[in-house]
Residue, then its C-alpha position, 0 to 999 in steps of 0.5 A: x240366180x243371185x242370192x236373195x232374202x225375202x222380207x215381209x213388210x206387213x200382213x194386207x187384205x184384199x178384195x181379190x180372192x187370191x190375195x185374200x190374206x197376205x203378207x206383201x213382201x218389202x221393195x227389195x224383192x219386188x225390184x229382184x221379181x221385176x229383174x226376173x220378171x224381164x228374164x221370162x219377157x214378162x213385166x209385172x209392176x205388182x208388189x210380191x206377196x205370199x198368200x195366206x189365205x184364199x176366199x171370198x170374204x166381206x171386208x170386214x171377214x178378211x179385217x178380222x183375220x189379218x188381225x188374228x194373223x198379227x195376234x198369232x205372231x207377233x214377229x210375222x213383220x220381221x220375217x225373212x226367208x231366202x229366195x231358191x227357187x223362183x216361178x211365174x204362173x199364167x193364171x186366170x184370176x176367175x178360177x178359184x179352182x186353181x187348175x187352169x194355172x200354167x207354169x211358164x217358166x222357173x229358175x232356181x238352184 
């Protein structure tokens, strides 16, 4: 696996429970997670991102906290950190209790 640096872009909120609160990653990793993506026979057009926060939250809950997310670290936006391990799970986005994931495959160092 090629050495790659993640790089956040901005902290986001969604509707989705998942993706709650997030930090979306820039377009360079997302172009790397479409070429992994390909290494498992599997296409994703999603940008990466790395979850902070999972719930069920009005609009106006989740506007809060990415604000208190900003305040707590200001430098969260330059944030990097290398790629060493990498994995792509099935999921089912209705459970919310994460146990019907299933790991369909990893690489890493």
């Amino acid at each position: 696996m090629d050495d790659i640096v993640a790089k956040v872009d901005r902290v986001v909120t969604k509707y989705y429970y998942h993706q709650c609160v997030s930090l979306l990653m820039n377009r360079e990793l997302f172009e790397n997670a479409q070429r992994w993506s390909y290494h498992f026979s599997f296409y994703n057009s999603s940008m990466p991102y790395l979850s902070l926060l999972y719930g069920k939250m009005t609009e106006e809950e989740r506007k809060k906290v990415g604000e208190i997310v900003n305040i707590l670290d200001e430098s969260i936006t330059s944030l990097t950190f290398p790629i060493i391990h990498f994995a792509l799970y099935e999921i089912d986005n209705d459970d919310i209790s994460l146990k019907s994931w299933t790991k369909i495959a990893e690489i890493g160092r």
